[in-house]
N, C-alpha and C positions, 0 to 999 in steps of 0.2 A: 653308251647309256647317257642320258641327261632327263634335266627335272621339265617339266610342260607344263605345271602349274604348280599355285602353292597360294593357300586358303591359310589367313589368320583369325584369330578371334582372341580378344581380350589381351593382347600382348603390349606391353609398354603404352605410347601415345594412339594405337591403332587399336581403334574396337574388334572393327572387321576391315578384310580386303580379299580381294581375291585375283590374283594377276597371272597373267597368260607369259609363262616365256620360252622364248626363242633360243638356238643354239648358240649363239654368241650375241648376245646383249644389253648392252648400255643402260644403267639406271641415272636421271639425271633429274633436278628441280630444286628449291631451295632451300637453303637449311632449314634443318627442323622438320621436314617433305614426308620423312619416313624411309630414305633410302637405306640407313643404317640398320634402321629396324628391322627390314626384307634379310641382309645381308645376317642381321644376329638370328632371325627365325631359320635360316638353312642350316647354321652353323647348330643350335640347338636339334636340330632333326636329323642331319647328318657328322656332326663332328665329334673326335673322340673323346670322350668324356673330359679327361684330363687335362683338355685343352679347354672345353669349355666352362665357362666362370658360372658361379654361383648365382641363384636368383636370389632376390627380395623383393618386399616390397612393388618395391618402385617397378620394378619388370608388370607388374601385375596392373592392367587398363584400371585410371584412379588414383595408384599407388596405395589405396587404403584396402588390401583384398579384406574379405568376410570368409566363412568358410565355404560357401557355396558357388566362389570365384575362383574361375577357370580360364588359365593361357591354353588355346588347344591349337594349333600348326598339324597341315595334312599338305603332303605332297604326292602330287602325279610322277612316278620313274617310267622313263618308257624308254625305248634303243636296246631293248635286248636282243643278245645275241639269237641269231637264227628266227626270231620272231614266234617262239614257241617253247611255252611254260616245262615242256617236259625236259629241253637245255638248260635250262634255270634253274634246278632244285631248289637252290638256297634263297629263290624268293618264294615258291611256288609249291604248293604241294600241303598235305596233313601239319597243322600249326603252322603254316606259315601264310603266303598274302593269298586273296583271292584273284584269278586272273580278270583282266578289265581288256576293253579295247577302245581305243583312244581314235577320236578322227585329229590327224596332225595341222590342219587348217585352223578350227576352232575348240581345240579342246574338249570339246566335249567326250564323255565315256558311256560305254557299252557293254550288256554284259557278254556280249556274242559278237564277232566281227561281222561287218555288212562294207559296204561299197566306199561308206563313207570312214566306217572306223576301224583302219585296216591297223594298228601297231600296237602289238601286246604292252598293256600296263599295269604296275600296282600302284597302292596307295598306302604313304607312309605315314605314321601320327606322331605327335608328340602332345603330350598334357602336360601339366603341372598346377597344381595345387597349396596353398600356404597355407599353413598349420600354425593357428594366434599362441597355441599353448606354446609348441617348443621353437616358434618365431625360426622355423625355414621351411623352406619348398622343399615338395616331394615331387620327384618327374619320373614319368616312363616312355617308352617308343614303344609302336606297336603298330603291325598292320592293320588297316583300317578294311574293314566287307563293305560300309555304307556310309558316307560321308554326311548324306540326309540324313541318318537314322543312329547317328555317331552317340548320341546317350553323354552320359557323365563315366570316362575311364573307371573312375575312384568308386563308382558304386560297389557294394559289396559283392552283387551279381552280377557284374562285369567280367566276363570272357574275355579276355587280352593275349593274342597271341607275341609274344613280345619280338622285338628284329633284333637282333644278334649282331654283333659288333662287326664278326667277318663278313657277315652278309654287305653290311651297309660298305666294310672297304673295297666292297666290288665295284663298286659308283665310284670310290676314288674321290669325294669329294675333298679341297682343302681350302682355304681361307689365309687369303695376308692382308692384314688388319692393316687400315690409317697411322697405326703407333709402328713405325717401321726404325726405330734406331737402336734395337738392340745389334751389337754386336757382333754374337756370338752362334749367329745361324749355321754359318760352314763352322762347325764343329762339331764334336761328342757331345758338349751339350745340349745339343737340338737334339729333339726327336726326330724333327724331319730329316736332320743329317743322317742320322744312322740308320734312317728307313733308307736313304738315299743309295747307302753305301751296301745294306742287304741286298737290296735290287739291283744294283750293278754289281755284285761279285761276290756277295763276304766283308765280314770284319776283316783286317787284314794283323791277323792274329800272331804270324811269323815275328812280324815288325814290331809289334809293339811288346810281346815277350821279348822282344831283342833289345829295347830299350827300357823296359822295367828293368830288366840282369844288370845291366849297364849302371843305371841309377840306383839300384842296388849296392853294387859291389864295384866303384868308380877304381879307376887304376889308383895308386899310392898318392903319389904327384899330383893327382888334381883333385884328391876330398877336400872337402872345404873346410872341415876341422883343422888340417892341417897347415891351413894358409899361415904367413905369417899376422899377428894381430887376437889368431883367435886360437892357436894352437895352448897358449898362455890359461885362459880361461875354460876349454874343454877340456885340461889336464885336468885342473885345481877342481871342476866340477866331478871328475872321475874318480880323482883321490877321495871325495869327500863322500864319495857312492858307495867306493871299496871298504872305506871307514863305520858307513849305516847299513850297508845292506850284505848280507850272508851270498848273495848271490853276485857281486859286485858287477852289475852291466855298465856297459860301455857307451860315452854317450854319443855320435854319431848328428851330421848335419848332412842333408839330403834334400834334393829341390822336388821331391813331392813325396808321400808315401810310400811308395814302390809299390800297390799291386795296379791292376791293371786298370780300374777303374777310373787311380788317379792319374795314372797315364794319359788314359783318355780324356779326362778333362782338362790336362794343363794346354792340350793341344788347342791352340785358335787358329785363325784364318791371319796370313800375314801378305803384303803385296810389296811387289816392289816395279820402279821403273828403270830402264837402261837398265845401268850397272851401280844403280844406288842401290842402299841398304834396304833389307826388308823391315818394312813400317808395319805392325799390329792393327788390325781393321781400326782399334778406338782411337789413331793417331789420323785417320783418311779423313778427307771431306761426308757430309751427310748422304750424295749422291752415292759413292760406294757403297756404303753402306747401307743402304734402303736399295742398292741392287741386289745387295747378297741375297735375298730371300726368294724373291725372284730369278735370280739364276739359279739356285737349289731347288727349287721347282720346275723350273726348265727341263734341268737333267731328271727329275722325277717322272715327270710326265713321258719324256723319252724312252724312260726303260717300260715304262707302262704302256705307251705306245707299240714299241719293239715287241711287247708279250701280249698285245690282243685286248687288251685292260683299259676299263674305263678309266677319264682324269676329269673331274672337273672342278673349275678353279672360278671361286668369289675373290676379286679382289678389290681393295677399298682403293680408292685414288692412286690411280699406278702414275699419274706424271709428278707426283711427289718427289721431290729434289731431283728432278732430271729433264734437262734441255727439251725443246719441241722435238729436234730430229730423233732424240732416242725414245719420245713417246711413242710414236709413229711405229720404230721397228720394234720396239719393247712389244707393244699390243697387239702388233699386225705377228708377231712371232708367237704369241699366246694363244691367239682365237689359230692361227696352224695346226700347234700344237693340241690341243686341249678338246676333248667332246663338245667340249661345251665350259663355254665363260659367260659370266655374270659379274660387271664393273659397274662401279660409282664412280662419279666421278663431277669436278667441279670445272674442271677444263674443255671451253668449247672444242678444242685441237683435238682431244682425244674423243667426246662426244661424236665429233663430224665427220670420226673414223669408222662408224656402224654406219648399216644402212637405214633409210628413216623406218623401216617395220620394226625395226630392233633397238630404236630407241622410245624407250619408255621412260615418259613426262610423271613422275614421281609427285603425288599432292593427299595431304590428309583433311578432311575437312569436318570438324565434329567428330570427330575418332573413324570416320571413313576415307580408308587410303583407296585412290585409285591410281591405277597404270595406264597411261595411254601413250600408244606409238604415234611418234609426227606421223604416220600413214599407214591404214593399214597395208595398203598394195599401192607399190609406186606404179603407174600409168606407163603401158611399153609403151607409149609416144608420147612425154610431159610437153607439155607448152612449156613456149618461152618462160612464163611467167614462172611456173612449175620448174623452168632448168637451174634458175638465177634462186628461185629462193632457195629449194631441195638439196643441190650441187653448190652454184659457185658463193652461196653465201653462207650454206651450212653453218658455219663456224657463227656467223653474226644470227642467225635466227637462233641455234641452240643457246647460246648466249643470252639473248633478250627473252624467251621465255624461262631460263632460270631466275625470273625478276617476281616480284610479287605483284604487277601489274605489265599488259602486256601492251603497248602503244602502236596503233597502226595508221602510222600519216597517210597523205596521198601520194608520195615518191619520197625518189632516194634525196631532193636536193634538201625537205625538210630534216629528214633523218642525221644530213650532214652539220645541219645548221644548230640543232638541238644538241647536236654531241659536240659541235665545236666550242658552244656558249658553256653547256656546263664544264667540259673539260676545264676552260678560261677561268672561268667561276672557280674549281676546285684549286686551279694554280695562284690565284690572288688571295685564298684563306691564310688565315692567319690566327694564331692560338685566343690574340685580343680580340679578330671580328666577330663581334654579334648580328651578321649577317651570317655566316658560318652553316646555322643550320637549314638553313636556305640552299643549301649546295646537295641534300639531299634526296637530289631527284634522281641521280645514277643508282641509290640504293636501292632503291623499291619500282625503278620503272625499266624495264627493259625496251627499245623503241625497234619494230621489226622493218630491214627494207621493205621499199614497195616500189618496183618500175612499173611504169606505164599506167599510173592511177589505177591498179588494178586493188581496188580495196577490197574489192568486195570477194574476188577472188581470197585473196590473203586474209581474208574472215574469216573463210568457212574451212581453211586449212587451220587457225590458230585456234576458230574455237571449240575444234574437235577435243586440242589437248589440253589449253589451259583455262583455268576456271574464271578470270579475271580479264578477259581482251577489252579496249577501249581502242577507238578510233579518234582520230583528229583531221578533221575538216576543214577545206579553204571555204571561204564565203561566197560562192559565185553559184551558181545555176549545176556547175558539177557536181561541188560539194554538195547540195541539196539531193541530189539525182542518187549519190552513194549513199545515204543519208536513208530515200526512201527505200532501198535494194538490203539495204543490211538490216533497218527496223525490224521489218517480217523474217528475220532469222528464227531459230528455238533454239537456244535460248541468245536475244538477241545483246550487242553489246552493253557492259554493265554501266558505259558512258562516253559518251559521244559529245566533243569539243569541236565549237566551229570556230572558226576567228571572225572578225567583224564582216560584215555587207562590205562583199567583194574586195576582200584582202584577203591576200597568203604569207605567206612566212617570211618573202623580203620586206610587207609592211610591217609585218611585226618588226623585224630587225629595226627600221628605221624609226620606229616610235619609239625604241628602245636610247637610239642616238639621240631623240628629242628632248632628253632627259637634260643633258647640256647642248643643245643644240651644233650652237656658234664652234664652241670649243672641239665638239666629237667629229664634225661637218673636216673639218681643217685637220686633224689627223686623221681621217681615214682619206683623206685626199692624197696625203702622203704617204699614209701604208701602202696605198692601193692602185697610186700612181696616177691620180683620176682627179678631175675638176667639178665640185659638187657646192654650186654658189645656193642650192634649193635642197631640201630633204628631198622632193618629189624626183630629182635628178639623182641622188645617189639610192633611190628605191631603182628607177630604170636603169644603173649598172649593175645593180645586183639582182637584178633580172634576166640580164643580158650575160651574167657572170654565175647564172645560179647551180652550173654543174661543175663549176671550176672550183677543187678543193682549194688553193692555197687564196683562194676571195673569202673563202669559211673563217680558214685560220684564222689569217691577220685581221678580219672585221671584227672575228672574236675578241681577239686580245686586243686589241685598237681601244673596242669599247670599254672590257673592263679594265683598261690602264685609268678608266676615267670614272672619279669616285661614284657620280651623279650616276652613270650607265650601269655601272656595275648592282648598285642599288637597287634598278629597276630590273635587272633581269635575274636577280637573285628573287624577288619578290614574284616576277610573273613563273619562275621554274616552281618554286615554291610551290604557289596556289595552286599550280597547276601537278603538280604532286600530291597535294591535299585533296583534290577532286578524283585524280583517278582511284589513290586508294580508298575514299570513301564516299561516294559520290552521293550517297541518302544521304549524311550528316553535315557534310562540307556546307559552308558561307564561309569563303573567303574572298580576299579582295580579289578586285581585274576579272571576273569572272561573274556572270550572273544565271543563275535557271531559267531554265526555260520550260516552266509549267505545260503547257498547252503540247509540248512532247515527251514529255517525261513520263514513265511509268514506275509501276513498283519494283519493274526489276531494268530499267535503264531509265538513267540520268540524263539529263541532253545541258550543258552549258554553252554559253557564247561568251567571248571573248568582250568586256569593255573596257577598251582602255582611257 
């Protein structure tokens, strides 16, 4: 069984949204995006009470609810077993969900199977409501009959058939939250431990009466009353018992209560290596630790597995305290195991681990969240172009559209040059420079490869899923040519940078050297091994050098060793940071509009330096 959709309204920073999802899929985009929020609305409609926290307020779209304000979450269950309501009791039937049929491509529901909507579904609700008088929320779950025609739960003539606790553990669903450093997961005091332990075998009851008896009733020799130091002070305390009280009890030192309970709790998770001592998980590194929860899941899902039972698993940031190679088998062992997963995550490595249909670009905008897949169907024969961004660069496109603008030069030698200045720029800060904020161009711009000046191409993939694409243009008859291909887009870029009449990005670089000329000319000769008596000469070896990363580097750092360069290229990353995030309000320097192509929803700047 797994979830196929799931519709919100009024919850936290999301008015509405309503997102399509896949058996194993990746939520990703930038803080604040709403990925958390997807992750708490599953958890409120599937998880078990006890686990889930409390509303107020602030949960309610506003934070200031009235009483007429409604969080309401409905999800699509589909995967049942045998694909027929009458194996399902527990979802189906008198009070309980009405059957639905679901087409698996698009979502969409029916009330009767046809060609297209062949897999039995229900739909599950959740509302909640806040009450000003006695200042908390009231929630219920319930099957939903019409999702169109869903009303106000809370009305007094509201029909609610309610879902039942056992029903919903049939999903199996469970959650490991971002806060992963408790401790004490492999133990009694988990709940999941002891579900864990139900399902593989039993409490194991023998054992542990064997060791309550035990701490009980410790041989003579080893009560602790009797040690020497304390035998002194349990006497004089018992004399003094025998003395007040008709019943004179005895007084006794014991390392937990003796029944069984406290048995079970004194137990923790303890590890050890070789033939060293066993360390208590609070004594391990954080990485241990934030496995524990995740490998107790592991085995959960296995016994569920083993017995035919659904599992499915949200988890928040699984590469949290743990190397790239065990992200990889961490994740690539979950989506195995599990119905069905659902990950956040801020890690391209782990992102570039779905396939692009199942990664969903995470974005709220005016209280609307939406989900979009880097694709909806990847292409059985991708272009080249298609291989390198999709495949071998994954990692760096998922990346730059977790940015809150998304930059798309005309190849990969800009993209090098951009990343190698600001990197330089971020290594030369310093707490005293008030150039400093000038280095925030990595914050808010993501820069996407692009081989073969395929812009236009790489447009119309980036502006499927993010809301902010920007282009940047050489000045040459090409540059114009992309320029007219991507204009007539819908919705076309929100702003399009050219560099000056007929220049690319090694004349930028070298206007940037201009800054000290004499001085920059004579160390980059040295970095770079080269004779450059003219700027125009050391523009033609970085032309001639424009795919060769280690000409990046050192012309980076060259430059910003030199105060005057550094100056200047903190100033044009700058500007050029201030234009794409906001490209209506921007006047800033180096940079001027260009009216005559500008519209109300793209900007067009050119470069004057």
């Amino acid at each position: 069984m797994h979830i196929a959709r799931l519709t919100i309204v009024g919850f936290r920073g999301v008015r509405s949204a309503d997102i399509a999802l896949g058996r194993h899929v990746v939520l990703v985009g930038p803080n604040n995006s709403g990925k958390t929020t997807i992750i708490e609305a599953l958890s409120l409609l599937f998880g078990r009470d006890r686990l889930v926290r409390r509303l107020t307020e602030h949960d309610f779209h506003g934070s200031a609810p009235d009483a007429a304000a409604r969080i309401t979450i409905v999800a699509t269950v589909t995967g049942f077993p045998h694909n027929d309501p009458q194996h399902n009791a527990a979802w189906f039937g008198l009070e309980r969900g009405v059957e639905k049929w679901i087409d698996p491509n698009v979502k969409t529901l029916s009330a009767a199977p046809d060609a297209q909507h062949t897999e039995l579904a229900v739909q599950i609700g959740f509302a909640a409501r806040f009450d000003i008088d006695e200042l908390e929320a009231e929630t219920v779950r319930f099957f939903v009959d019409d999702e169109g025609t869903l009303g106000d739960p809370f009305a007094e003539n509201a029909h609610l058939r309610t879902v039942h606790t056992k029903t919903l553990q049939e999903l199996g669903f469970f959650l490991v939250p971002a806060s992963r450093t408790w401790d004490r997961w492999i133990s009694f005091s988990s709940e999941l431990f002891r579900r864990v332990v139900a399902t593989r075998g039993g409490m194991p009851a023998q054992a542990v009466r064997a060791e309550r008896d035990r701490l009980w009733n410790p041989p003579e020799a080893e009560r602790i009353e009797n040690q020497p130091g304390l035998t002194d002070i349990v006497n004089s305390a018992n004399e003094e018992l025998r003395q007040l009280l008709p019943t004179a009890p005895q007084l006794k030192l014991r390392l937990t209560r003796t029944d069984s309970d406290s048995v079970l709790e004194t137990v923790i998770s303890h590890f050890t290596q070789g033939t060293g001592p066993t360390l208590p998980a609070t004594r391990q590194g954080t990485g241990l630790v934030s496995l524990q929860s995740l490998l107790l899941l592991l085995q959960f899902g296995k016994a569920r597995a083993e017995t035919g039972k659904s599992f499915v698993l949200a988890v928040e940031e699984p590469e949290l305290h743990i190397q790239p190679s065990q992200q990889k088998r961490l994740v690539n062992r979950l989506n195995a195991l599990c119905d069905q997963t659902i990950v956040t995550t801020h890690s391209p490595i782990v992102a570039a681990m779905f396939p692009a249909p199942d990664t969903l670009f995470i974005d709220t905008s005016s209280g609307t969240l939406t989900a979009k897949p880097l694709m909806d169907t990847v292409p059985a024969a991708p272009t080249n172009h298609q291989q390198h961004l999709l495949y071998a660069w994954r990692q760096k496109l998922v990346a730059s559209l977790m940015q809150e603008c998304v930059l798309i030069p005309e190849g990969v030698s800009d993209v090098a040059w951009l990343e190698a200045l600001q990197t330089a720029l971020e290594l030369q800060q310093g707490w005293e420079d008030t150039q400093g904020n000038r280095s925030r161009f990595s914050t808010f711009v993501g820069i996407v490869p692009t081989i073969d000046a395929k812009v236009t191409d790489t447009f119309s993939i980036i502006n499927k899923v993010h809301s902010r694409p920007c282009i940047l243009l050489d000045g040459d008859a090409d540059g114009c040519a992309y320029f007219e291909a991507v204009r007539v887009s819908a919705p076309p870029p929100k702003c399009v940078v050219f560099w000056p009449q007929d220049w690319v990005m090694e004349d930028v670089v070298t206007w940037i050297a201009r800054a000290d000329e004499a001085n920059a000319r004579a160390s980059l000769a040295t970095a770079l091994s080269g004779n450059f008596p003219t700027t125009d000469e050391l523009t033609a070896f970085l032309l001639t050098h424009k795919s060769y990363a280690p000409t990046h580097e050192s012309t980076a750092v060259t430059l910003m060793g030199n105060p005057a360069c550094r100056v200047r290229i903190g100033e044009l990353l700058g500007a050029l940071c201030d234009i794409l995030r906001d490209p209506a309000n921007a006047n800033p320097r180096l940079f001027a509009r260009v009216p005559a192509d500008s519209t109300a929803t793209m900007q067009v700047f050119r470069f004057v330096p």
